[in-house]
TORVEXKE-692948 format. One record per residue: residue number from 0; residue in three letters; x, y, z of N, C-alpha, C in turn. Coordinates in steps of 0.05 Angstrom, whole numbers. Example, Ala and Ser with C-alpha at 12.3 -4.5 7.8 and 13.67 -1.06 7.14 Angstrom:
BEGIN
<rec 0; ala; <264; -114; 156>; <246; -90; 156>; <264; -66; 156>>
<rec 1; ser; <257; -45; 142>; <273; -21; 143>; <258; 1; 157>>
// end
This chain:
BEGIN
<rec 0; unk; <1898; 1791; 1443>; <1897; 1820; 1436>; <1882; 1835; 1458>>
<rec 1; unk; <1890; 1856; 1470>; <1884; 1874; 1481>; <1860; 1887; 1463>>
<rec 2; unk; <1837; 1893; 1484>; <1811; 1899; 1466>; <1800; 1924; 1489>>
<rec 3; unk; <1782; 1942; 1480>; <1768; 1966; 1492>; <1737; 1960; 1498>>
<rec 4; unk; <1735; 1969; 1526>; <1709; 1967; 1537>; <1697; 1988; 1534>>
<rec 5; unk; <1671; 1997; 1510>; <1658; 2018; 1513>; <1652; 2028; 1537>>
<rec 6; unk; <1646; 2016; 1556>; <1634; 2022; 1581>; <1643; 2041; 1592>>
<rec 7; unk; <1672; 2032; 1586>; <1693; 2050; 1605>; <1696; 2079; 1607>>
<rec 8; unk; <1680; 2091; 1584>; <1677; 2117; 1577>; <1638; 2131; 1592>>
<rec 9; unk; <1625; 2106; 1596>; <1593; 2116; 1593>; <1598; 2134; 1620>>
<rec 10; unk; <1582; 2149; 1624>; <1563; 2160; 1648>; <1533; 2165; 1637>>
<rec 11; unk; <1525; 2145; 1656>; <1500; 2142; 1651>; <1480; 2161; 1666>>
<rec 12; unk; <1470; 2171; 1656>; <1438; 2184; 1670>; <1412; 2182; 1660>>
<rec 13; unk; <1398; 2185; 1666>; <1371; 2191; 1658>; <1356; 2206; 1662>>
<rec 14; unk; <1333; 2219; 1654>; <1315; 2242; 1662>; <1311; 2243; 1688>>
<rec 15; unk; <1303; 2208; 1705>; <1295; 2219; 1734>; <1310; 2227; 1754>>
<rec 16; unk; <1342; 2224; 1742>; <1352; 2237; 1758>; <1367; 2215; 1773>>
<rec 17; unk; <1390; 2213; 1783>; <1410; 2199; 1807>; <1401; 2202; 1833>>
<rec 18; unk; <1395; 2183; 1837>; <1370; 2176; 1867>; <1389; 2160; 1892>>
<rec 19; unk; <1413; 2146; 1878>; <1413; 2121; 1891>; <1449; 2121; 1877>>
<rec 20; unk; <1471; 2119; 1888>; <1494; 2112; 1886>; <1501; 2090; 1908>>
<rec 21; unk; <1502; 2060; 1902>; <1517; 2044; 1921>; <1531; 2031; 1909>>
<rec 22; unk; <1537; 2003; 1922>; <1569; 1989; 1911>; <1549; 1956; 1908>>
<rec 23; unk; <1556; 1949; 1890>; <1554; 1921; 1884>; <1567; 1901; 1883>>
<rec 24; unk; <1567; 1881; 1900>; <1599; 1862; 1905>; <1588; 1841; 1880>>
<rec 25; unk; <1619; 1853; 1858>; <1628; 1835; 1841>; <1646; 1810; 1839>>
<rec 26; unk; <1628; 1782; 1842>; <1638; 1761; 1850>; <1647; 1746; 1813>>
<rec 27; unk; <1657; 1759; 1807>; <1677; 1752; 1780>; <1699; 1753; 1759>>
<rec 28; unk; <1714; 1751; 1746>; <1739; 1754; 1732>; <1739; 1790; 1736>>
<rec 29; unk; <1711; 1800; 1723>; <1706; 1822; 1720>; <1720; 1845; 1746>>
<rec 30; unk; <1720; 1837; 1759>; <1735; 1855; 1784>; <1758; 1855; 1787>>
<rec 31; unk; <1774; 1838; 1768>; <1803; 1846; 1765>; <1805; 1880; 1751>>
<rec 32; unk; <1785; 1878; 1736>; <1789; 1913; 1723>; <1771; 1935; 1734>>
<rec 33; unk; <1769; 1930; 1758>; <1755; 1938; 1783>; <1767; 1979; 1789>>
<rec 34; unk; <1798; 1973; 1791>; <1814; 2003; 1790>; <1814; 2022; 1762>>
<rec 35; unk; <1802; 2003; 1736>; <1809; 2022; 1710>; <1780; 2028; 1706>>
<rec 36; unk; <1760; 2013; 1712>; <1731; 2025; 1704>; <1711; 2038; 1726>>
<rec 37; unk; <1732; 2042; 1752>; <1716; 2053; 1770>; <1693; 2039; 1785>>
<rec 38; unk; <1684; 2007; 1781>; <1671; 2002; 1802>; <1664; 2008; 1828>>
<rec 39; unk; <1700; 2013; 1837>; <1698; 2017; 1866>; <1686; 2039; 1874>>
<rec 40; unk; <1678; 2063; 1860>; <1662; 2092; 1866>; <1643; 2084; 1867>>
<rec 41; unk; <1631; 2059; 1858>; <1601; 2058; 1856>; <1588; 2067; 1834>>
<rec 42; unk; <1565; 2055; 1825>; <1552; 2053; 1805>; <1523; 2065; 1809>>
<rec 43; unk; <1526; 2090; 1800>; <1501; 2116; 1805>; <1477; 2103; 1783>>
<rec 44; unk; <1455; 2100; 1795>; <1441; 2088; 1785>; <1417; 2107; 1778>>
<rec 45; unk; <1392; 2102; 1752>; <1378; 2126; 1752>; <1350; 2119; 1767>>
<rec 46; unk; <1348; 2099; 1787>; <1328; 2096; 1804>; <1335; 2088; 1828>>
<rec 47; unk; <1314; 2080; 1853>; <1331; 2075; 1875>; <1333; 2048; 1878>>
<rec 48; unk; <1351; 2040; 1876>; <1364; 2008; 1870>; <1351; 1994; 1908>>
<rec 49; unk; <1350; 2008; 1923>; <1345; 2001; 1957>; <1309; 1991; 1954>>
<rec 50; unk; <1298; 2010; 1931>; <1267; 1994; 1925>; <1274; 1970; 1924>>
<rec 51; unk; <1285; 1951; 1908>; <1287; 1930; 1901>; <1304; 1908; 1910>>
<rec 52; unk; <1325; 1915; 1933>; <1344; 1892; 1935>; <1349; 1909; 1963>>
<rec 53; unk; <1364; 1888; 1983>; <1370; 1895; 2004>; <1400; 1908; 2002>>
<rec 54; unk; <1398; 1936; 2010>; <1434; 1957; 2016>; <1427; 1963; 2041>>
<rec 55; unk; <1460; 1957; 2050>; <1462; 1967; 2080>; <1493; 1985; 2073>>
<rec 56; unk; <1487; 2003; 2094>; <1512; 2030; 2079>; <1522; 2025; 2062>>
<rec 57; unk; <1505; 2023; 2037>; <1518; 2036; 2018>; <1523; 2019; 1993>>
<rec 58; unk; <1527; 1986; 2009>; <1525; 1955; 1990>; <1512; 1952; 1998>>
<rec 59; unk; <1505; 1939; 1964>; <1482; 1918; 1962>; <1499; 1886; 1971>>
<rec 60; unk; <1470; 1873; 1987>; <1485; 1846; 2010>; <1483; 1826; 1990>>
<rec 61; unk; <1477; 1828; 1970>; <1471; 1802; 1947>; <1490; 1807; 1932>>
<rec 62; unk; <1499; 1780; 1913>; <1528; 1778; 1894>; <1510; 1801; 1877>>
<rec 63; unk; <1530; 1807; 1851>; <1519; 1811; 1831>; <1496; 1802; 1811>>
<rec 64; unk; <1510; 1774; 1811>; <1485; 1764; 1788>; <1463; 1753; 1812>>
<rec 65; unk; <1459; 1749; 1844>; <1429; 1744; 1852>; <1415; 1780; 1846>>
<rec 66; unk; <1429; 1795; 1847>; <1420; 1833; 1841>; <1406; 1821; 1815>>
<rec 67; unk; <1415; 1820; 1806>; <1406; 1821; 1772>; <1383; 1797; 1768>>
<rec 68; unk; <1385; 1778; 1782>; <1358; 1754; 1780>; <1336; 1763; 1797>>
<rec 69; unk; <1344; 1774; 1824>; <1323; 1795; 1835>; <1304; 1817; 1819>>
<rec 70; unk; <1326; 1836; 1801>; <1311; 1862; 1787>; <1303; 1837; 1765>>
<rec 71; unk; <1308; 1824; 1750>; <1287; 1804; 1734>; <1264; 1797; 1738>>
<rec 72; unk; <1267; 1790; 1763>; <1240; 1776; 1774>; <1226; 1806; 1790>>
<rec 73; unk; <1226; 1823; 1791>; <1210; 1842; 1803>; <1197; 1855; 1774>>
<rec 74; unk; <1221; 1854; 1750>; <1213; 1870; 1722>; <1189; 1846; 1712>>
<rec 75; unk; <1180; 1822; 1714>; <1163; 1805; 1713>; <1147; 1811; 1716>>
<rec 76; unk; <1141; 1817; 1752>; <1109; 1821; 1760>; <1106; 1853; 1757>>
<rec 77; unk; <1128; 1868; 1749>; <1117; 1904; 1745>; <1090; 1903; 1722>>
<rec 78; unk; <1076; 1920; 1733>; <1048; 1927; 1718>; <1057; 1953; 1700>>
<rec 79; unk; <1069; 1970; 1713>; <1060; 2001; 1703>; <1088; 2007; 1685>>
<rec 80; unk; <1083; 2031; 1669>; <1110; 2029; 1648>; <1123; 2051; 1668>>
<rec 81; unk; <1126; 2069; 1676>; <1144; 2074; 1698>; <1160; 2055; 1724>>
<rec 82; unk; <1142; 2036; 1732>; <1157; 2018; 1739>; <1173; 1999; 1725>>
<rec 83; unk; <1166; 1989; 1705>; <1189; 1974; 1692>; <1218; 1995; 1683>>
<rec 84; unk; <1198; 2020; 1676>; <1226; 2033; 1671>; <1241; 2031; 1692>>
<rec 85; unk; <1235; 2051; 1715>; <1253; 2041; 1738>; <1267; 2023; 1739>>
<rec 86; unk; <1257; 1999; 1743>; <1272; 1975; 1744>; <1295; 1969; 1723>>
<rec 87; unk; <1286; 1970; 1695>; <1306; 1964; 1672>; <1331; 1982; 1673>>
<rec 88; unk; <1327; 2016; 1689>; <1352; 2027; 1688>; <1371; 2020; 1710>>
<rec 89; unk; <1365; 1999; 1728>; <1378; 1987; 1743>; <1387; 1972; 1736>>
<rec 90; unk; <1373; 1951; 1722>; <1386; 1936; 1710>; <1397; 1924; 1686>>
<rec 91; unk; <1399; 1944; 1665>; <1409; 1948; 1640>; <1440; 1958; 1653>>
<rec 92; unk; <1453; 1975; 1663>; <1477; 1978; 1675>; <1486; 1959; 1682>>
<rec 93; unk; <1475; 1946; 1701>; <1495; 1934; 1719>; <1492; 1899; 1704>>
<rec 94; unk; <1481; 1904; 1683>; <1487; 1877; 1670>; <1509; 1887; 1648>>
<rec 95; unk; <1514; 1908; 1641>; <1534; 1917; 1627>; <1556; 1921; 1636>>
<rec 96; unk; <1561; 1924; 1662>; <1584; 1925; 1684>; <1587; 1895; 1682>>
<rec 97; unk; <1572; 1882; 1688>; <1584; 1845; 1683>; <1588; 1833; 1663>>
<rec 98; unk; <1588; 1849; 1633>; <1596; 1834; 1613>; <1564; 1820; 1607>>
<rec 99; unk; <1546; 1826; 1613>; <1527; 1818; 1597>; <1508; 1833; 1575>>
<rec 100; unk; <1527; 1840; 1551>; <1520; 1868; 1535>; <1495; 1853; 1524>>
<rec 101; unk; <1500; 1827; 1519>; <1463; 1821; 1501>; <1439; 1834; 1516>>
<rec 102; unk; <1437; 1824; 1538>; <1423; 1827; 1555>; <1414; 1852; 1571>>
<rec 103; unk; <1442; 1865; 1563>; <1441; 1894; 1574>; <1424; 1917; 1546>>
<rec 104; unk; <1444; 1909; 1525>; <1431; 1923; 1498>; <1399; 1918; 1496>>
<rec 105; unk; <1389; 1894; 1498>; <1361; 1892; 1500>; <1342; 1904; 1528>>
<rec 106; unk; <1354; 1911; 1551>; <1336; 1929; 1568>; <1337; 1950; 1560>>
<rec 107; unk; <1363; 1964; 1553>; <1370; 1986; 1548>; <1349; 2000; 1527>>
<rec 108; unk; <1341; 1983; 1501>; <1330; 1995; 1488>; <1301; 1987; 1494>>
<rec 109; unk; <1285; 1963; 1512>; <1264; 1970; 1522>; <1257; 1996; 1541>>
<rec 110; unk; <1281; 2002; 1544>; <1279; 2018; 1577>; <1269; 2050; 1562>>
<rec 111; unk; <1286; 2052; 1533>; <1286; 2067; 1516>; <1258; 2083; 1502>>
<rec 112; unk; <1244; 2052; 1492>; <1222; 2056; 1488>; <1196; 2062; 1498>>
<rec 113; unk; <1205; 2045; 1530>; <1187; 2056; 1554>; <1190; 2090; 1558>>
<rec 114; unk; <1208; 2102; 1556>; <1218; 2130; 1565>; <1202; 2137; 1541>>
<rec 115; unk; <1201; 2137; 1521>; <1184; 2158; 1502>; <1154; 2149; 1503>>
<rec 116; unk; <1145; 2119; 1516>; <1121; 2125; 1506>; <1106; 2140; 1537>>
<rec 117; unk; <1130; 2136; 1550>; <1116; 2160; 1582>; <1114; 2185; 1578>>
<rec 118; unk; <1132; 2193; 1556>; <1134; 2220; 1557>; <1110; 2234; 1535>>
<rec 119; unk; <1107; 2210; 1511>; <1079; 2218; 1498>; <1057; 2218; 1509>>
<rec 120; unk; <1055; 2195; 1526>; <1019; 2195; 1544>; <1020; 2220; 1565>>
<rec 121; unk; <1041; 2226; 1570>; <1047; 2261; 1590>; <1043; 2282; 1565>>
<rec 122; unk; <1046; 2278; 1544>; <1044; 2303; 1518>; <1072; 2320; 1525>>
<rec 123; unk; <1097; 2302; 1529>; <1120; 2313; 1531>; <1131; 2314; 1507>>
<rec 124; unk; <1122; 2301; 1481>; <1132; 2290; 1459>; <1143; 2260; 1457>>
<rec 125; unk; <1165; 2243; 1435>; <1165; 2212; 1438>; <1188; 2214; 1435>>
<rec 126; unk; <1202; 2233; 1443>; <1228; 2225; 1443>; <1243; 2203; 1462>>
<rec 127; unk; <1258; 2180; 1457>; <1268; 2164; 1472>; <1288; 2186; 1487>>
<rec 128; unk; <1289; 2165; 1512>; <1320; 2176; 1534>; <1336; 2183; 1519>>
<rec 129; unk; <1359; 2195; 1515>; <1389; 2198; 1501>; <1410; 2181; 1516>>
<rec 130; unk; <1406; 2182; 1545>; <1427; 2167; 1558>; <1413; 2136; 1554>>
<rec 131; unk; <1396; 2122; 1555>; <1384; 2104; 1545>; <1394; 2092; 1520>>
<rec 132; unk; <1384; 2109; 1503>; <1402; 2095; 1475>; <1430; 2088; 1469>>
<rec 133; unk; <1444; 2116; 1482>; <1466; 2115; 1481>; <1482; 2084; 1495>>
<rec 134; unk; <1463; 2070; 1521>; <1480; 2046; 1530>; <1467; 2026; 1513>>
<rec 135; unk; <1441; 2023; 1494>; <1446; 2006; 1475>; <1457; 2002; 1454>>
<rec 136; unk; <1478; 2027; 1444>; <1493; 2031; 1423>; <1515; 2023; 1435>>
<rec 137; unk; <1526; 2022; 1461>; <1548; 2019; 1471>; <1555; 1990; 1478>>
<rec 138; unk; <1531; 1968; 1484>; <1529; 1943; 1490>; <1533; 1928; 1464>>
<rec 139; unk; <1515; 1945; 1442>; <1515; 1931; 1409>; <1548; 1927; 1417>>
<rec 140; unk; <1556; 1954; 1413>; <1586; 1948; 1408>; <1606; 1936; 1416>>
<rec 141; unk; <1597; 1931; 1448>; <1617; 1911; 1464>; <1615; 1888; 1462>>
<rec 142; unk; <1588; 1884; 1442>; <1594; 1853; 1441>; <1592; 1841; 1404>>
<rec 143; unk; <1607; 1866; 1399>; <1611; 1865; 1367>; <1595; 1868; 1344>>
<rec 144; unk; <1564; 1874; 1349>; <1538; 1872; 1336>; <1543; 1903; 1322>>
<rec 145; unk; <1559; 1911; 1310>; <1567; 1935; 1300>; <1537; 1943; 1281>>
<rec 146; unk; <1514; 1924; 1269>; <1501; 1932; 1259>; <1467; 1946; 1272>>
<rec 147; unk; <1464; 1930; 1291>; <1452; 1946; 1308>; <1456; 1967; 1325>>
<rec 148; unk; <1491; 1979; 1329>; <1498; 2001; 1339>; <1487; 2022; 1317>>
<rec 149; unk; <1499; 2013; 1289>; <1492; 2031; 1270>; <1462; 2036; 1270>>
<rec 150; unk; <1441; 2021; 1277>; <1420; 2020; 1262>; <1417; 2042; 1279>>
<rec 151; unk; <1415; 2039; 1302>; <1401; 2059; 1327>; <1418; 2087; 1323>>
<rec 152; unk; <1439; 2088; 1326>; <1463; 2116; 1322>; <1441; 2135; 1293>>
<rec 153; unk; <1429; 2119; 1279>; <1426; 2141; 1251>; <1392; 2131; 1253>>
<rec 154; unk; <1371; 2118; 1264>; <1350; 2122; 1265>; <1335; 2119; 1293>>
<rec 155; unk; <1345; 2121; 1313>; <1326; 2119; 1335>; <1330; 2154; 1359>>
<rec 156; unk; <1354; 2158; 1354>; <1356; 2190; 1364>; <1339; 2214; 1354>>
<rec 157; unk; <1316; 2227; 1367>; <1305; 2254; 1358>; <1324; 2277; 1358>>
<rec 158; unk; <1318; 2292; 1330>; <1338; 2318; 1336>; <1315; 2337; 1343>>
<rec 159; unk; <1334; 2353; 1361>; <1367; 2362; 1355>; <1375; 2344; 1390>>
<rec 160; unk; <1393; 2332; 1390>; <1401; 2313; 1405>; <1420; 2339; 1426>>
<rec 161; unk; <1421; 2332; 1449>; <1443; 2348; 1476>; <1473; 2353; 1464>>
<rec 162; unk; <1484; 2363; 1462>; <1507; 2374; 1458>; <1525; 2347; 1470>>
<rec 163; unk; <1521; 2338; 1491>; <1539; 2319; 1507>; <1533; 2291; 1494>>
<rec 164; unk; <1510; 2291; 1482>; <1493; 2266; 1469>; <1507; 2258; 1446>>
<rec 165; unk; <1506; 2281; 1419>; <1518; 2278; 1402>; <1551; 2273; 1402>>
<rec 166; unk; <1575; 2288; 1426>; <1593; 2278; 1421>; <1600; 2246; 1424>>
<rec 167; unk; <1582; 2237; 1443>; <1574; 2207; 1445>; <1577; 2199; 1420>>
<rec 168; unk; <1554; 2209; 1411>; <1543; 2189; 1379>; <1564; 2184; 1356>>
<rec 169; unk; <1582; 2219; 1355>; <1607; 2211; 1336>; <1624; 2202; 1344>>
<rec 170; unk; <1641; 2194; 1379>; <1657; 2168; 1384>; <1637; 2144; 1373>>
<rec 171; unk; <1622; 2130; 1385>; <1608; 2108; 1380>; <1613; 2105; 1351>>
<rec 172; unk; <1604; 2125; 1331>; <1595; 2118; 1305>; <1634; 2115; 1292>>
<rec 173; unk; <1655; 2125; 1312>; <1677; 2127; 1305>; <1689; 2092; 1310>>
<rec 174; unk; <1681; 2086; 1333>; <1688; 2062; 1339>; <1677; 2040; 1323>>
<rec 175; unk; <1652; 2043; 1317>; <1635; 2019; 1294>; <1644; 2025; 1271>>
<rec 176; unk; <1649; 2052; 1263>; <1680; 2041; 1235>; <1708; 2026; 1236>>
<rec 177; unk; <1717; 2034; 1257>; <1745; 2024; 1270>; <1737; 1990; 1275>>
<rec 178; unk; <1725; 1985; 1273>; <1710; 1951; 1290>; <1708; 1937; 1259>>
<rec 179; unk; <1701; 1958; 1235>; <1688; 1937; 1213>; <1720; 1944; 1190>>
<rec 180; unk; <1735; 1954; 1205>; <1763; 1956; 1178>; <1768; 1923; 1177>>
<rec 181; unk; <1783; 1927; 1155>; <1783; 1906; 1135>; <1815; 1885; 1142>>
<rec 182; unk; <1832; 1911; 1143>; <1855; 1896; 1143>; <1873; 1917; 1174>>
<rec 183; unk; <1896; 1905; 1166>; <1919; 1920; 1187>; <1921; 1950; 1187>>
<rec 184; unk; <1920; 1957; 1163>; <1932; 1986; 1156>; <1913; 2005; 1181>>
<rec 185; unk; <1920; 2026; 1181>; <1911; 2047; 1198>; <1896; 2053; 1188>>
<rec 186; unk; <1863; 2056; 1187>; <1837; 2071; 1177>; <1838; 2098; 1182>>
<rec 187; unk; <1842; 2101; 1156>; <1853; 2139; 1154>; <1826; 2149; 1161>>
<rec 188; unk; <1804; 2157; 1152>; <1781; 2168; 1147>; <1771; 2168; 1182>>
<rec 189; unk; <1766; 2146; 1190>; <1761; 2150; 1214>; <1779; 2170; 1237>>
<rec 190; unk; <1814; 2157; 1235>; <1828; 2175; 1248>; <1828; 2201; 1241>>
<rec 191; unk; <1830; 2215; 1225>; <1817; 2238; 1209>; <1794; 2248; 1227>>
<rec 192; unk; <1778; 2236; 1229>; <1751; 2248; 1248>; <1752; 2246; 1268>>
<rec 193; unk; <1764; 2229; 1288>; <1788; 2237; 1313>; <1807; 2255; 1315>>
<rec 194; unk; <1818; 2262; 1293>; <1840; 2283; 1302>; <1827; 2316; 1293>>
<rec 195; unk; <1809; 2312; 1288>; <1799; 2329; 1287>; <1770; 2338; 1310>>
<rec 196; unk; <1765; 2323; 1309>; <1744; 2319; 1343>; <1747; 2331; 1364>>
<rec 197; unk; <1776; 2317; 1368>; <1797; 2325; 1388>; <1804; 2361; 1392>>
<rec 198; unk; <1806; 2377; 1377>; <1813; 2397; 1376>; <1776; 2414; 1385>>
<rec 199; unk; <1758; 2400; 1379>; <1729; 2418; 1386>; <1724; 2420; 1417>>
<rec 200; unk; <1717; 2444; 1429>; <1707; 2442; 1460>; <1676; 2436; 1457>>
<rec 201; unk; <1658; 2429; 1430>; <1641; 2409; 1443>; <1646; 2376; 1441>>
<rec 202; unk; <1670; 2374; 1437>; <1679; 2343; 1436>; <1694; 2343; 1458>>
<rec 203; unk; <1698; 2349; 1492>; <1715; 2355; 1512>; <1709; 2329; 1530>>
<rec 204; unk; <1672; 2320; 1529>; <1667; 2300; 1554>; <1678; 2273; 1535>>
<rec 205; unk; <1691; 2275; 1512>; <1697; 2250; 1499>; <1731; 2241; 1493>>
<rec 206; unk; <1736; 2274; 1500>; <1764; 2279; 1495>; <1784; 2250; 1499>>
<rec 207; unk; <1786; 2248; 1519>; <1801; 2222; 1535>; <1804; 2190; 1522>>
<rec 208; unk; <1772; 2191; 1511>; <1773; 2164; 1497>; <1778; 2166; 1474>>
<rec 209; unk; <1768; 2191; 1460>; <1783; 2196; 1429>; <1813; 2198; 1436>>
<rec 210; unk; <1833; 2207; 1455>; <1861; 2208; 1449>; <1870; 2178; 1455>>
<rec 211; unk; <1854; 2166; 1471>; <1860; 2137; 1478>; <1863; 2122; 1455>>
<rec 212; unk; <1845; 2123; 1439>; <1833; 2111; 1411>; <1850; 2110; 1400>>
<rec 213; unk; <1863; 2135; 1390>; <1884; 2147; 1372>; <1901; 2136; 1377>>
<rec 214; unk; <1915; 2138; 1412>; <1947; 2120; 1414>; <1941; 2095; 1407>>
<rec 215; unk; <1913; 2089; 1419>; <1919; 2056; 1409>; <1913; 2043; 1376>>
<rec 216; unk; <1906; 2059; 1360>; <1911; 2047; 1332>; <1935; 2058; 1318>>
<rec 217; unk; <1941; 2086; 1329>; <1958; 2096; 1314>; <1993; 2081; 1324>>
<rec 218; unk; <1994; 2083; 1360>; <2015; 2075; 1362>; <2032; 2099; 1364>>
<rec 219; unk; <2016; 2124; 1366>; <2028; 2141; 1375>; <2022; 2166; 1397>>
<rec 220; unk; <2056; 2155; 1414>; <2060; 2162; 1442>; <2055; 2198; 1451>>
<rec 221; unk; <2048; 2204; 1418>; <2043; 2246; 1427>; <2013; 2238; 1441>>
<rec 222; unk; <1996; 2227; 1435>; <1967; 2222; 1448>; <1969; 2214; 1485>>
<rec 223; unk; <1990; 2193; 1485>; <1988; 2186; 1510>; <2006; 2205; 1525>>
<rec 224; unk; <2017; 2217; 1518>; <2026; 2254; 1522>; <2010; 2269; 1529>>
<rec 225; unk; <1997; 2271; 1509>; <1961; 2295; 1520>; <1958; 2289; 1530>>
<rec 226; unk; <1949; 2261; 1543>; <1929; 2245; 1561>; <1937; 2257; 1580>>
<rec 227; unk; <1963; 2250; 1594>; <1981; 2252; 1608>; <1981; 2286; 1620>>
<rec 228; unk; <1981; 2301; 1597>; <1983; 2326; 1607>; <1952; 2346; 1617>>
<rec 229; unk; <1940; 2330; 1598>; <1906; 2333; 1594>; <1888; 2323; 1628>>
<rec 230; unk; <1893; 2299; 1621>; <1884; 2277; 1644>; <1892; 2265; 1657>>
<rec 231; unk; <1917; 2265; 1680>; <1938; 2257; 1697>; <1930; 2227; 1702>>
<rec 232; unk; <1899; 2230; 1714>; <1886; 2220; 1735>; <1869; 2196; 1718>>
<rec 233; unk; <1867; 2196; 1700>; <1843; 2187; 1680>; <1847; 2161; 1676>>
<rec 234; unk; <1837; 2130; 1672>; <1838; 2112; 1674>; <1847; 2111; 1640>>
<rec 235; unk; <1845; 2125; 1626>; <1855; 2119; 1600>; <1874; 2124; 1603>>
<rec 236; unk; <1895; 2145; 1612>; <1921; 2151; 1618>; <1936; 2131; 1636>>
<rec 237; unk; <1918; 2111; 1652>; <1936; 2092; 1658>; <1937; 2066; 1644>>
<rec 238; unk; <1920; 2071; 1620>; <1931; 2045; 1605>; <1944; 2049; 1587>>
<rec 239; unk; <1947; 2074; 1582>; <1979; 2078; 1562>; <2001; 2075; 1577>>
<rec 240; unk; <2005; 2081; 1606>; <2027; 2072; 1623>; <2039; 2053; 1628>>
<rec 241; unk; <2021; 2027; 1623>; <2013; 2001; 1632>; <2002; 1989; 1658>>
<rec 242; unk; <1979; 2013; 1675>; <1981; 2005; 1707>; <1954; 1997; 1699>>
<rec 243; unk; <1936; 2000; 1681>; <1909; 1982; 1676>; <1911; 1967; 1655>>
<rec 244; unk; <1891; 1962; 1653>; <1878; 1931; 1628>; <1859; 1941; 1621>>
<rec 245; unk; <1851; 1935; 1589>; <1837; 1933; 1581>; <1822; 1911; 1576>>
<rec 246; unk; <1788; 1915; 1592>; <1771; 1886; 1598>; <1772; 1866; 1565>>
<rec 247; unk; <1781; 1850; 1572>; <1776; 1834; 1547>; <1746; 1831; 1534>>
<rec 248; unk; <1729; 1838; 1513>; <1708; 1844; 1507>; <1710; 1842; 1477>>
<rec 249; unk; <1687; 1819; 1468>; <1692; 1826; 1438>; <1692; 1851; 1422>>
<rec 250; unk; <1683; 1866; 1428>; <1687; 1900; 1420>; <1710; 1907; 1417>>
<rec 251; unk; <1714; 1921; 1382>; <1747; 1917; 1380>; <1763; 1899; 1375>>
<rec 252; unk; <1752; 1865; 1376>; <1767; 1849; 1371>; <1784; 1842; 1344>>
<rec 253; unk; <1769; 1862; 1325>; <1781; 1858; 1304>; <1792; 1885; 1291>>
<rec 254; unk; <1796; 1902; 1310>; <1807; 1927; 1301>; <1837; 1925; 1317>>
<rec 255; unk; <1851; 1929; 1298>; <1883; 1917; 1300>; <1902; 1938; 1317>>
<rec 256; unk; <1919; 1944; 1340>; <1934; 1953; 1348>; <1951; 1967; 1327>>
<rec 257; unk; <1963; 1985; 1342>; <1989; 1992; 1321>; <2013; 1968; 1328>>
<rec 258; unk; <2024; 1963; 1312>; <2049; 1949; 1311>; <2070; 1960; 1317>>
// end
């Protein structure tokens, strides 16, 4: 079965800001879907990834997973909670780019908790990151833990959440329904809150994956139409075509195609 990579949709940021865009040589299966998830642009990171690992124009000279045993062992000896943060938003991504959502979901939401308690000892308030949470709701999901996506989606976000935040939260919270249906039939209630989504301009940065969603449970070709007319260019529009793949990922594994 053809299955959906939350990832495929994230752009990740964080408060400190995009410091650091380079390329990471992916030495695994994973780089077959290298053209549909955009590796090859590079993976904008929210610290400077060149603190920690050796880049020369632009790549990093280490495989993937020595990157990731490197930022491990530097997140070890870090003292200060700004430095670990740093570190974890390096490497909460790019362990999610390799299919390591456990591992990724668990920085993600340390990285999370580090971000609000910096922002309380500053008297900024405790609100966690939003882009933060958002990739541990996204990891729950890619690796099927639909109940810890839920837990975080409805108690770990402060309101009133970013306009761009919340359309996040109702795909995500759309997909962890779609993930727990029961049988074959088409889950009306959910598609319902997709086809209606779809028509809001504050649901626009989600547009693409909600019409993706839609062709692929519904099975119908008016979505991969919009896409098409909507998003020419869009890596969801080329997997209704058939020129990408969808990364195989337990996420979705049990939410049924259209027939």
């Amino acid at each position: 079965m053809k299955v959906l990579l939350t990832a495929l949709f994230a752009n990740f940021r964080t408060n400190a800001g995009i410091r650091s865009c380079v390329r990471v040589r992916f030495f695994s299966a994973f780089a077959l879907f290298v053209a549909v998830f955009g590796f090859s642009g590079g993976i904008c990171w929210g610290a400077d990834l060149a603190d920690y690992v050796t880049v020369k124009d632009g790549i990093v000279e280490a495989s993937a997973a020595e990157t990731v045993q490197t930022l491990k062992d530097k997140y070890a000896k870090a003292s200060g909670s700004k430095e670990k943060l740093d570190i974890l938003t390096l490497l909460a991504p790019l362990q999610e780019h390799l299919g390591l959502y456990q591992d990724a979901q668990m920085n993600y939401s340390i990285a999370a908790n580090l971000s609000a308690s910096i922002k309380a000892s500053s008297g900024e308030g405790a609100a966690a990151d939003e882009s933060l949470l958002l990739g541990a709701v996204r990891c729950a999901l890619s690796c099927g833990d639909t109940p810890s996506a839920d837990y975080i989606l409805s108690t770990a976000f402060s309101a009133p959440v970013s306009q761009e935040t919340q359309a996040y939260k109702i795909l995500y919270a759309v997909w962890s329904w779609l993930c727990k249906a029961e049988d074959d039939a088409i889950p009306a209630q959910p598609v319902a809150v997709l086809k209606q989504s779809i028509q809001l301009s504050t649901m626009k940065v989600v547009k693409p994956a909600m019409l993706l969603t839609l062709w692929y449970v519904t099975g119908d070709s008016t979505y991969a139409t919009q896409l098409g007319k909507e998003y020419p260019q869009s890596p969801e529009y080329a997997v209704t075509k058939g020129n990408a793949s969808f990364m195989p990922v337990p996420f979705w594994f049990f939410v049924h195609p259209a027939r």
